[in-house]
C-alpha positions as CSV (number, residue, x, y, z in Angstrom):
1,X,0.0,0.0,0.0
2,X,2.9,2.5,0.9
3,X,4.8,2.1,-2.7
4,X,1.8,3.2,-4.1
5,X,0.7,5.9,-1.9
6,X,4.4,7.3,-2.5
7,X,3.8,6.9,-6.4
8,X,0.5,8.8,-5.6
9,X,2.7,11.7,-4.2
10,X,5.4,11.5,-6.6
11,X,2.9,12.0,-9.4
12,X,1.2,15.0,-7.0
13,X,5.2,16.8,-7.4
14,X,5.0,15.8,-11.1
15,X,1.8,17.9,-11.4
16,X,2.7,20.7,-10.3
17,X,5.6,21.1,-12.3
18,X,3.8,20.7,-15.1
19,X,1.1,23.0,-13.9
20,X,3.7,26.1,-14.1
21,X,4.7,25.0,-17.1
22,X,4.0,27.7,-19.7
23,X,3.3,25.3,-22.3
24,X,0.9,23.8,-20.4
25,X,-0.8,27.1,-19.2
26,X,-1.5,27.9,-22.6
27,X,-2.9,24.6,-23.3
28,X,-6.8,24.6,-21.9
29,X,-7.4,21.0,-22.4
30,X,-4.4,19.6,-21.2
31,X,-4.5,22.7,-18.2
32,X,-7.9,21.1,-17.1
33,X,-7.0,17.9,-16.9
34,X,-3.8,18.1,-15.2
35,X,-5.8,20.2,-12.9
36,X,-8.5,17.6,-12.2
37,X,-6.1,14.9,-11.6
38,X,-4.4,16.8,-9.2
39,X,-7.2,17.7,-7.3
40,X,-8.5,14.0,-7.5
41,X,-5.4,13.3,-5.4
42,X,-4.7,15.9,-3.2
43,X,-6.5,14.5,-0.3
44,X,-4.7,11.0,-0.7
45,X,-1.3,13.0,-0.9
46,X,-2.1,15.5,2.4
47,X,-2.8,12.5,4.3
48,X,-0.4,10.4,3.3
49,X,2.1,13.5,4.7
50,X,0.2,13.7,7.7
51,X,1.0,9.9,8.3
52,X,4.7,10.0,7.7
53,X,4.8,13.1,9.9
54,X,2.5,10.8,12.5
55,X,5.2,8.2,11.8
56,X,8.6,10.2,12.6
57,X,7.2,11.3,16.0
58,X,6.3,8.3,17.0
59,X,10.0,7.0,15.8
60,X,11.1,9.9,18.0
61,X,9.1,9.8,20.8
62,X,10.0,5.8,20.4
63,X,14.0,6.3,20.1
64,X,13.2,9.0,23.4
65,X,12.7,6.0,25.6
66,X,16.2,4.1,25.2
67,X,17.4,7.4,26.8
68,X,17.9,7.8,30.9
69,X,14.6,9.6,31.1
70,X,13.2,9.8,34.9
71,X,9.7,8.0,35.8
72,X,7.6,11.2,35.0
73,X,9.3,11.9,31.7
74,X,9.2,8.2,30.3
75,X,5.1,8.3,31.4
76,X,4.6,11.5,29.3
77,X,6.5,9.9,26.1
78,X,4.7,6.3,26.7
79,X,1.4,8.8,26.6
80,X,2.5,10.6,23.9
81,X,3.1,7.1,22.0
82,X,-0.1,5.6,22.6
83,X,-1.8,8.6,21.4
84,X,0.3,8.6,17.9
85,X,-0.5,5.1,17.6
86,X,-4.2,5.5,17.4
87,X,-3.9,8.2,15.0
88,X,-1.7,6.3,12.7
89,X,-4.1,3.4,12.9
90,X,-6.9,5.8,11.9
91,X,-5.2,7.6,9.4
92,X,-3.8,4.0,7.8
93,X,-7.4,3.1,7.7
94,X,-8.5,6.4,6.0
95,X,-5.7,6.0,3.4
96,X,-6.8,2.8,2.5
97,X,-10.3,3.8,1.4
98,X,-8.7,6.7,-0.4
99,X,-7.3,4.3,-2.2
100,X,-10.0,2.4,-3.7
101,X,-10.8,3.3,-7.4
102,X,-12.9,5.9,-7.5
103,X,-15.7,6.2,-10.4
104,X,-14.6,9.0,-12.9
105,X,-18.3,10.3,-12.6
106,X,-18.5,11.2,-8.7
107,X,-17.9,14.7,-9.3
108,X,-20.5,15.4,-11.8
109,X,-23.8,16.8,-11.8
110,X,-26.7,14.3,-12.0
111,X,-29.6,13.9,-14.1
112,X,-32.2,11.9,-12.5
113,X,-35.9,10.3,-14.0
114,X,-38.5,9.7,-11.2
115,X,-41.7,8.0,-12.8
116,X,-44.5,6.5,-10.9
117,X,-44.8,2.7,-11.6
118,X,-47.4,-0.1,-10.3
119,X,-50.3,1.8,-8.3
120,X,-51.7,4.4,-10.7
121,X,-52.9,7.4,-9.1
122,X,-50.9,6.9,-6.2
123,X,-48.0,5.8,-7.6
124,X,-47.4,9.3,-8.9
125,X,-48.4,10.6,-6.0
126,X,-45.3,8.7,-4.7
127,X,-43.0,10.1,-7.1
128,X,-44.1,13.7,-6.2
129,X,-42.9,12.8,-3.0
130,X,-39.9,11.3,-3.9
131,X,-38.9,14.9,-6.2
132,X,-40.1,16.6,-3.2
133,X,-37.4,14.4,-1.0
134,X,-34.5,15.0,-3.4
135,X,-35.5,18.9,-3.7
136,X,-34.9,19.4,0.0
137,X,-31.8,17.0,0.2
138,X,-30.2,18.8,-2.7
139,X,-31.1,22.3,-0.8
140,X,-28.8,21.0,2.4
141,X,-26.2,20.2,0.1
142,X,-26.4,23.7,-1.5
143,X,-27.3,22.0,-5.0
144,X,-29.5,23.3,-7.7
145,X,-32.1,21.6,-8.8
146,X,-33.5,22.5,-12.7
147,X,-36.3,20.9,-14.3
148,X,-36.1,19.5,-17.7
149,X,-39.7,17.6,-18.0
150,X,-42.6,17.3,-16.1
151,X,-45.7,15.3,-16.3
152,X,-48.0,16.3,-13.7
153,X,-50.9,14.5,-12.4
154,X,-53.8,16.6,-11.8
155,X,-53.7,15.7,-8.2
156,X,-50.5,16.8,-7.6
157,X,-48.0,14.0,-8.3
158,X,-46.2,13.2,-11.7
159,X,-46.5,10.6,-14.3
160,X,-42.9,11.5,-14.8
161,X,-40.3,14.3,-13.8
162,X,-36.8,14.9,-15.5
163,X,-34.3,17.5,-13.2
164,X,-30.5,18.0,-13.2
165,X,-29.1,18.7,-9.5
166,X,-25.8,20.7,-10.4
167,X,-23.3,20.4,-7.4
168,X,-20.0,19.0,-6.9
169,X,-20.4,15.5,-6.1
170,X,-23.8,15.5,-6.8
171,X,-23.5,11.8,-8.9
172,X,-21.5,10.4,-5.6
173,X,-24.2,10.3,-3.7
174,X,-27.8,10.5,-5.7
175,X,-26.3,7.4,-7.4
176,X,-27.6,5.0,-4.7
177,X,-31.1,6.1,-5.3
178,X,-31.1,4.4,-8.6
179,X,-33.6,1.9,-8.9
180,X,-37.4,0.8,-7.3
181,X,-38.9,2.4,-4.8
182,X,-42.0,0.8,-3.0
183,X,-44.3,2.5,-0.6
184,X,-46.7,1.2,1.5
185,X,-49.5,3.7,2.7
186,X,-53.6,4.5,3.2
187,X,-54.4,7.0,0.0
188,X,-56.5,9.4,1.2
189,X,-59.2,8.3,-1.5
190,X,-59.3,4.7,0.3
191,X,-62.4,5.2,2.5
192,X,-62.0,1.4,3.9
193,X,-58.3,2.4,5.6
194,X,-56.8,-0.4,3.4
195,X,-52.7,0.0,3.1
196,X,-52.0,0.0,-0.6
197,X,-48.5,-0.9,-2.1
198,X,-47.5,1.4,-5.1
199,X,-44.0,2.0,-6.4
200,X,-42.0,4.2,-8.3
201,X,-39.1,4.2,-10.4
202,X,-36.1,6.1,-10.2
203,X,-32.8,6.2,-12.8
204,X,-30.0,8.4,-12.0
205,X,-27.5,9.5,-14.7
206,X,-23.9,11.4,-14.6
207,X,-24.2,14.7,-16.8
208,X,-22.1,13.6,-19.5
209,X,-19.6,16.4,-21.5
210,X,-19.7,16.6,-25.4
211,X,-16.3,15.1,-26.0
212,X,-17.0,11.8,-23.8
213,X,-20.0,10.9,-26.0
214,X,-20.0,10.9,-29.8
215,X,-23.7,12.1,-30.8
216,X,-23.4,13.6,-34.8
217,X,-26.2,16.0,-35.5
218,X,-27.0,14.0,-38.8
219,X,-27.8,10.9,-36.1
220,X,-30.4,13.0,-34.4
221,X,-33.7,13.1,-35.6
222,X,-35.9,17.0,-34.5
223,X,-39.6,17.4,-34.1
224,X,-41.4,20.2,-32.9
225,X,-44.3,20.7,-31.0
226,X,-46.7,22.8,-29.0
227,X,-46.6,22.6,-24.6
228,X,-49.0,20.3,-23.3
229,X,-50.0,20.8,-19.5
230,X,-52.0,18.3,-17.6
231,X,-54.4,16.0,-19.1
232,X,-52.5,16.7,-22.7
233,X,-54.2,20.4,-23.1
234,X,-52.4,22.4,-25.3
235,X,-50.8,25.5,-23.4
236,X,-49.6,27.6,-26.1
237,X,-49.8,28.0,-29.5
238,X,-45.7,28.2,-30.3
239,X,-44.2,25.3,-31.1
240,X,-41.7,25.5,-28.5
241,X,-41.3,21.8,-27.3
242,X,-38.1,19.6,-28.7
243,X,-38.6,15.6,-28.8
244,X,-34.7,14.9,-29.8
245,X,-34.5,10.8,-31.6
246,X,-30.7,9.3,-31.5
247,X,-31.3,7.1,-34.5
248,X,-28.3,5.2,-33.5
249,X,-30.1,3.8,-30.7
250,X,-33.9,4.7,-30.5
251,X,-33.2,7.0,-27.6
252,X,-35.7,9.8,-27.2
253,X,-36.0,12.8,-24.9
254,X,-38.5,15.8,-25.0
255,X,-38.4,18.9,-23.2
256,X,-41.3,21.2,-22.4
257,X,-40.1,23.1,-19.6
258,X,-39.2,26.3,-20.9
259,X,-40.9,29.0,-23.3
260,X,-37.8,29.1,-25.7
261,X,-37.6,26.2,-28.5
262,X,-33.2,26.7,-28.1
263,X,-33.7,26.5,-24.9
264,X,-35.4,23.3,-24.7
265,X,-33.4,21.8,-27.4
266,X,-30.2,22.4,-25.3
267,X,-32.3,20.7,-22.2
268,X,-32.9,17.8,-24.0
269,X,-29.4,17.2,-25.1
270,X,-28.3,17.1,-22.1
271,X,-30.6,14.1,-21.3
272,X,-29.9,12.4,-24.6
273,X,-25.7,12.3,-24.2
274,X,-26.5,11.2,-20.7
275,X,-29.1,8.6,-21.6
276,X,-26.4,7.3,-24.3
277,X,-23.6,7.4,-22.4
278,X,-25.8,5.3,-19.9
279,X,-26.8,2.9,-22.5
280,X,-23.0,2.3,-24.2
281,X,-21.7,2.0,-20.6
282,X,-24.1,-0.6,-19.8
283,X,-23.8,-2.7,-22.4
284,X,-19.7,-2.7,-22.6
285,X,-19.6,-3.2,-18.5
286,X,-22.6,-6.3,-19.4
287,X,-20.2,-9.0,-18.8
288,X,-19.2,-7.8,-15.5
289,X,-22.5,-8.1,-14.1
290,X,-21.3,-10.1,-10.9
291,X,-19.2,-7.2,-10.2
292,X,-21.4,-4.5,-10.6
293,X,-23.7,-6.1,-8.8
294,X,-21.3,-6.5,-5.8
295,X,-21.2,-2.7,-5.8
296,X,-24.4,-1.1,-3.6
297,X,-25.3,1.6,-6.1
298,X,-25.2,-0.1,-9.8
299,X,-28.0,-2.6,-9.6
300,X,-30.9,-2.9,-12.0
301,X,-33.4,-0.2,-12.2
302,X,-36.4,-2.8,-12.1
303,X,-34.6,-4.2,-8.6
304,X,-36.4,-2.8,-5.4
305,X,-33.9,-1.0,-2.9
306,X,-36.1,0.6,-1.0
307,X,-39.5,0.7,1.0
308,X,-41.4,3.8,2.7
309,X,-43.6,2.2,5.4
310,X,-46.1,5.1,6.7
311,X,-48.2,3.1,8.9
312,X,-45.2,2.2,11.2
313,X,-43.3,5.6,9.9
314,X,-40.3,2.9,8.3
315,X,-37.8,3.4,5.7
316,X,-36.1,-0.1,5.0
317,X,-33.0,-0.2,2.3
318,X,-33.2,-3.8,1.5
319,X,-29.7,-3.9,-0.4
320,X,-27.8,-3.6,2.9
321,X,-30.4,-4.4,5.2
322,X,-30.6,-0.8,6.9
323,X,-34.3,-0.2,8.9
324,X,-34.8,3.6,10.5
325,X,-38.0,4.8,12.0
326,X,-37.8,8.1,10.8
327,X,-40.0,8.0,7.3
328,X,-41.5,11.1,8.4
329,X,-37.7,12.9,8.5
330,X,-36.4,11.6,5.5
331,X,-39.2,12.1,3.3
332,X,-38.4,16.3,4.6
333,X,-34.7,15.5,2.8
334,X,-32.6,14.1,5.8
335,X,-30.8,11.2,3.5
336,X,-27.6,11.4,5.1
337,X,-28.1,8.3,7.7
338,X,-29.3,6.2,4.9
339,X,-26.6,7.2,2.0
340,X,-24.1,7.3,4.5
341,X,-24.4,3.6,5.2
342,X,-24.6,2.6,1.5
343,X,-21.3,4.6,1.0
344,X,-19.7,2.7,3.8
345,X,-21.1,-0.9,3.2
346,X,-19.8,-0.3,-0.6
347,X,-16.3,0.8,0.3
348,X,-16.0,-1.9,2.9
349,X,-16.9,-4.1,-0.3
350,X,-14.1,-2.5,-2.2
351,X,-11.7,-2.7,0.4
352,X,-12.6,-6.5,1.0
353,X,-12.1,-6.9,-3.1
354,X,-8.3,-4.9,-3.0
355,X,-7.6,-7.0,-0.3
356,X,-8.5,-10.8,-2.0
């Protein structure tokens, strides 16, 4: 582990040499990502130091004790010992995660598709909830949050909502949402106070950058048409709304949201090079599926994760087995006990894989 956290550094030295060199100043691309590798790295590279700093006071403290120290003296260096120990131990065990590979999308922003499922009526009603849930998460987290589609139930929940959460690190963490959400609950319209079982669907994708997905203009297909509101009722008269077809792949994405017909169109291409970066990556990773399914966040988006009890206030993330009574909190946006524990059961997975 230590020849490769001091190649880690090395490379950190490297970088910033190259970083004031003028060539490379005056080069944007390779500027930016000489940049981002850097920064990728800098916390495995300021720890690391930390630990060999850790590891020469101990060595000092250590070498202290074969002199002719008095009773009180050898006491305070034992003390001092005991204490570096612990925090070598902890910061071996933090540079051991920061080690694990980390997935090249983390930093980006997210796009994320909530549709209601099985369960009608209340199923959207779910999903409202669920957009509702992520809005206030994203707000703690000092994210944005801009919607790209929108089909709205009349009573208040969506067929289907599209938004983009820009944020640093937004990816890391909405990624574990991805996949079936069940709920369990009395619908206000059941007179008989019978618990129905409705779920939703949820897909969460990396924004994806022009130059890591090749989409040619001639491979997209345009078609224009007039906003629709609720119930399909025409709400203006411009034809303002893009449906974008990547004939390549049958991938289609349309985009209401906005007044402006350029505006729409550049909405919707932001979907469409994430929903075919999605699609490539899945089917060139397809014959690793044992080992993305070892990982907590990359399972199947038909595969339930998670269920929202409201009778007994219960949220219950089946892929690690985590039950809280606190529905009523988390539905308000408080994800951080849940996604906290998924982010520590999958690097504990990681770590166990290194280690094999």
């Amino acid at each position: 582990m230590f020849d490769r956290l001091q190649s880690v550094e090395d490379r950190y030295d490297r970088l910033n040499e190259l970083l004031s060199d003028p060539e490379i100043v005056n080069d944007p691309k390779k500027l930016r990502d000489y940049s981002k590798e850097q920064s990728d790295i800098q916390d495995t590279v300021e720890t690391y130091r930390e630990y060999k700093e850790a590891k020469q006071q101990y060595q000092e403290a250590k070498a202290m004790l074969d002199d002719k120290l008095d009773a009180d003296m050898r006491e305070m260096v034992k003390e001092e010992m005991n204490e570096l120990s612990e925090q070598l131990e902890s910061l071996e065990e933090r540079l051991r995660i920061l080690l694990i590979p980390k997935d090249p999308n983390d930093d980006k922003n997210v796009i994320m598709e909530v549709r209601g499922a099985a369960g009608g009526d209340e199923a959207a009603l779910f999903a409202g909830s669920l957009y509702r849930m992520y809005s206030r998460y994203a707000e703690t987290q000092g994210w944005k949050i801009e919607v790209i589609e929108a089909n709205a139930t009349g009573l208040g929940g969506y067929k289907e909502i599209i938004f983009m959460i820009n944020g640093k690190g937004a990816y890391s963490k909405m990624k574990y949402e991805n996949g079936a959400h069940r709920v369990q609950r009395v619908p206000e319209t059941e007179s008989g106070g019978r618990i129905h079982t409705s779920t939703a669907t949820v897909a969460c994708l990396p924004e994806t950058e022009e130059v890591e997905v090749d989409i040619h203009e001639k491979d997209i297909r345009v078609d224009t048409f007039a906003s629709s509101g609720p119930g399909g009722q025409s709400v203006n008269t411009t034809m303002s709304a893009v449906r974008l077809t990547h004939l390549p792949t049958g991938v289609v994405v349309s985009c209401q949201d906005e007044k402006s017909q350029i505006k729409n169109k550049e909405k919707a291409m932001k979907v469409l090079r994430a929903r075919v970066y999605d699609k490539f990556q899945r089917e060139a990773q397809a014959e690793y599926d044992a080992q993305r399914k070892s990982a907590v966040g990359s399972g199947d988006r038909s595969e339930r994760i998670r269920t929202y009890n409201f009778p007994q206030n219960r949220v219950t993330d089946h892929r690690i087995g985590l039950t809280i009574q606190k529905l009523d909190q988390i539905l308000e946006g408080k994800l951080d006990e849940v996604l906290e524990a998924l982010i520590l059961e999958e690097q504990s997975s990681k770590l166990e894989s290194l280690q094999e």
